[in-house]
C-alpha positions in Angstrom: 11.5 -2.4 -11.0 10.1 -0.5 -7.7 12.0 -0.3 -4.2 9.6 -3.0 -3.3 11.1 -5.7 -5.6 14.2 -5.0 -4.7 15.6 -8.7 -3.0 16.8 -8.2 0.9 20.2 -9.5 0.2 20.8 -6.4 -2.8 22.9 -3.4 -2.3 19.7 -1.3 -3.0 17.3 -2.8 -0.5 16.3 -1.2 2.7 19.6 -1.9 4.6 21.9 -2.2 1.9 24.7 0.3 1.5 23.2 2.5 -1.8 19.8 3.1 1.0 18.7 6.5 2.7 21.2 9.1 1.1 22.8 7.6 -1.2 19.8 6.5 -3.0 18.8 9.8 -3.0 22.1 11.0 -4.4 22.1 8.7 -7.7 18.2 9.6 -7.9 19.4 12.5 -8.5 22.4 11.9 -10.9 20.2 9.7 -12.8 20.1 10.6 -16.4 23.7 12.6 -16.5 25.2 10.0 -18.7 22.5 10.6 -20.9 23.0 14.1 -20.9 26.9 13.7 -21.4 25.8 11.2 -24.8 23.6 14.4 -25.9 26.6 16.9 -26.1 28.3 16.2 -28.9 24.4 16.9 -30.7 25.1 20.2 -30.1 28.1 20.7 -32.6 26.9 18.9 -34.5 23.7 21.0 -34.5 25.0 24.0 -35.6 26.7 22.7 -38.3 24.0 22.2 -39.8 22.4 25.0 -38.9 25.5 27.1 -40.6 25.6 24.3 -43.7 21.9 24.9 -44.4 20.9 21.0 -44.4 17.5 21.1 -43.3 16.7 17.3 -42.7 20.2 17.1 -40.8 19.4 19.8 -38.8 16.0 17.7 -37.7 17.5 14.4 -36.8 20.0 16.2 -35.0 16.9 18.3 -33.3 15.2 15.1 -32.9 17.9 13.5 -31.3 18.6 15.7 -28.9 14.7 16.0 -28.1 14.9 11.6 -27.3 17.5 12.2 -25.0 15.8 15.0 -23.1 12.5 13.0 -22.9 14.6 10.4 -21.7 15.7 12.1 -19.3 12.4 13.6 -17.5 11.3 9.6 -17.7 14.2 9.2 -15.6 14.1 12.3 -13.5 9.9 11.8 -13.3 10.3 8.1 -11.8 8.3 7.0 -14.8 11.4 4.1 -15.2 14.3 3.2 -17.0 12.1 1.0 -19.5 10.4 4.1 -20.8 13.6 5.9 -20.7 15.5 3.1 -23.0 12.8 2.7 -25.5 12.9 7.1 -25.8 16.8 6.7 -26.2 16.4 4.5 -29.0 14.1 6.0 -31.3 16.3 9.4 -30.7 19.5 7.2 -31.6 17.6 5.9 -34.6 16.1 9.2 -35.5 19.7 10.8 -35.3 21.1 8.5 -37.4 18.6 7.9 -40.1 18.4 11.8 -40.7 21.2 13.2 -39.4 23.9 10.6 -40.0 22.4 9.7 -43.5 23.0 5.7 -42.0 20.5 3.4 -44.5 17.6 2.6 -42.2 18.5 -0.8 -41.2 21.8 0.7 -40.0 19.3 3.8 -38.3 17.5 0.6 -36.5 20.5 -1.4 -35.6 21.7 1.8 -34.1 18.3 2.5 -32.5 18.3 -1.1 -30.6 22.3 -0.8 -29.4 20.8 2.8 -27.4 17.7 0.7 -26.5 19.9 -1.7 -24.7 22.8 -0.4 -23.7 20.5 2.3 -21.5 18.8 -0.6 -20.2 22.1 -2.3 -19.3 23.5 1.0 -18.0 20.1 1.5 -15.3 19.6 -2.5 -14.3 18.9 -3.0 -10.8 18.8 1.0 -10.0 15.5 1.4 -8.2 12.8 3.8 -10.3 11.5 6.7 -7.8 8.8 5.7 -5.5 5.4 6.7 -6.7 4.1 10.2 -4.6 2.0 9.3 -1.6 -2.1 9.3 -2.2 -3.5 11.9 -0.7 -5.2 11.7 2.9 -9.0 10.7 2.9 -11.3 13.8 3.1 -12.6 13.7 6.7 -15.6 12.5 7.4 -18.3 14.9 7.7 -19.9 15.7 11.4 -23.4 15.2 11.6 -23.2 17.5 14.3 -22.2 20.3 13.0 -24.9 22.6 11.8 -27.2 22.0 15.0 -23.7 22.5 17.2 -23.0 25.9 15.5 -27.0 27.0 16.1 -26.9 26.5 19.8 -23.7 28.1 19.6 -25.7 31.4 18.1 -28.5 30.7 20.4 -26.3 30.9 23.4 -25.9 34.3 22.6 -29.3 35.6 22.6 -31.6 36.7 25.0 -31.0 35.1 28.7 -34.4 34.0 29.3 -34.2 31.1 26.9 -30.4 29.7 28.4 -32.2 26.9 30.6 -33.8 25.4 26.8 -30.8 26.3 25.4 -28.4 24.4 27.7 -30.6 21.4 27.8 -30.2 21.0 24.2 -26.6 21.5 24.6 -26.1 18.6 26.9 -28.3 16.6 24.9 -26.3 17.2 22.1 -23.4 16.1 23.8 -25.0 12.6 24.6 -26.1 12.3 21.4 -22.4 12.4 20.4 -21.1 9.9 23.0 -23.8 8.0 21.4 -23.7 7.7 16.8 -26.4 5.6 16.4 -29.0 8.2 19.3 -32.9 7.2 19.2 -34.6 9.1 16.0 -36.5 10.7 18.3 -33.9 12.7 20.0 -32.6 14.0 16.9 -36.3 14.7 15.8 -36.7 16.7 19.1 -33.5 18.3 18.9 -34.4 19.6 15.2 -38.2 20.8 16.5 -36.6 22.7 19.5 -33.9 24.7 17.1 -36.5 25.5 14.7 -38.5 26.9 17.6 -35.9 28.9 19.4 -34.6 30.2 16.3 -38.2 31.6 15.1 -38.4 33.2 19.2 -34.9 34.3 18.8 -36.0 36.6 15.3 -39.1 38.0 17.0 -37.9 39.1 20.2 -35.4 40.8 18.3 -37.8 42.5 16.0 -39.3 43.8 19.2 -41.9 41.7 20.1 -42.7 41.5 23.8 -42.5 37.8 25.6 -45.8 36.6 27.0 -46.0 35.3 30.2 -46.0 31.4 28.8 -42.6 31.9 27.6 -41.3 31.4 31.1 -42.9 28.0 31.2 -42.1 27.0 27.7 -38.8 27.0 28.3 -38.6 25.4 31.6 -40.9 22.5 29.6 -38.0 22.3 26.9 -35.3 22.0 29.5 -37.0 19.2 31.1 -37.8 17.4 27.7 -34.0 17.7 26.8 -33.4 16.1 29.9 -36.2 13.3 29.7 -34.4 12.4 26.3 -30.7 12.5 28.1 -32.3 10.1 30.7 -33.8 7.9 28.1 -30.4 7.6 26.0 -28.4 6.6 29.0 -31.0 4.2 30.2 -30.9 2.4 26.7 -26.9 2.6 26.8 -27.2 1.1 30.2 -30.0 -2.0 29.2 -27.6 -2.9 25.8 -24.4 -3.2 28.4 -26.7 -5.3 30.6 -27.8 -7.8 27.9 -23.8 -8.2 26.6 -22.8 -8.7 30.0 -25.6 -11.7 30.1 -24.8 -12.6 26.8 -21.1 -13.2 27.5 -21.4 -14.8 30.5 -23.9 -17.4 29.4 -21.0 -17.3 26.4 -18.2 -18.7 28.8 -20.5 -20.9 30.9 -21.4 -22.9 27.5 -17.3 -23.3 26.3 -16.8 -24.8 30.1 -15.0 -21.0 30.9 -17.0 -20.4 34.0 
């Protein structure tokens, strides 16, 4: 049984007086009156262990080892039914081996452990199950060409107009997912370009005197394009202003 099924009305629900803390507090004491039914094993335990009796010794062993997996099912949240069925076959292991009980008195025993744990943890709430973790974030289409311009912006200061064209147009392209192919076509043609500029003027080659103009053409492309975006932005807005209108003029609404 989880938190959730829990009924309104019960002691253990939301507002009940065994919520908040004191849940907590008998999460946490959960399993001591299993660990209090698992001391006197421990006598027991080294008697055998001094007397020598080998298959003693293991049902006391074995015992002991039902309780303590009882115990992490309890302390795990992994329920009381796990817990009780683990108590049992420790009970019945301990008295089959250690106690020398016939084995229908070793399963009679077994069943009593079985149920009395299950009567002893009835309506106590099993741990709620740890949170999934978050959703990875979704990744930014953006990002490589955004971290380019970036290193672009530091190169040489002839190319800044193309450069900050790009960057604006990168910017409407975000305001706007679903951006013409083109634009991202023309954005990926002028990075490759600058980038291949960028490496040769740093290996020392010296600009011709169209290099001037190339740029200025690739400012005024990038803002062509930005135009063009904000015009189509503009026309969709248009036609769902029309289509709602003529909306409310057919349910009587205008």
């Amino acid at each position: 049984m989880s938190v959730h099924d829990v009924p309104p009305g019960s002691a253990w629900g939301p507002a009940g007086p065994w919520s908040g803390a004191p849940r907590r507090g008998l999460r946490q004491l959960r399993g001591a009156l299993l660990v209090m039914l698992a001391l006197p094993l421990a006598p027991a335990l080294l008697i055998n262990l001094i007397g020598g009796s080998g298959r003693q010794m293991v049902g006391t062993l074995l015992g002991i080892g039902g309780i303590a997996l009882a115990l992490r099912a309890l302390r795990g949240g992994h329920g009381r039914h796990r817990a009780a069925i683990l108590m049992g076959v420790g009970t019945g292991l301990l008295a089959l081996m250690a106690a020398q009980v016939p084995a229908l008195g070793a399963v009679i025993f077994g069943l009593m452990a079985w149920f009395g744990t299950t009567l002893l943890y009835e309506g106590v709430p099993d741990a709620e199950p740890a949170p999934p973790p978050p959703p990875p974030p979704a990744p930014d289409p953006f990002e490589v060409p955004r971290t380019r311009l970036i290193a672009l912006a530091a190169g040489p200061e002839r190319l800044r107009p193309a450069v900050a064209g790009l960057q604006e147009l990168l910017a409407e392209m975000e305001r706007q997912p679903g951006a013409l192919p083109e634009a991202r076509r023309f954005l990926n043609i002028q990075l490759d370009g600058l980038d291949r500029i960028v490496t040769r003027l740093r290996a020392g080659a010296e600009p011709p005197a169209a290099l001037d103009a190339l740029v200025a053409d690739m400012a005024e492309g990038s803002a062509t394009l930005r135009g063009r975006l904000r015009a189509a932005e503009s026309e969709a807005l248009d036609i769902q202003i029309k289509v709602l209108s003529e909306r409310l003029r057919q349910e009587g609404f205008a």
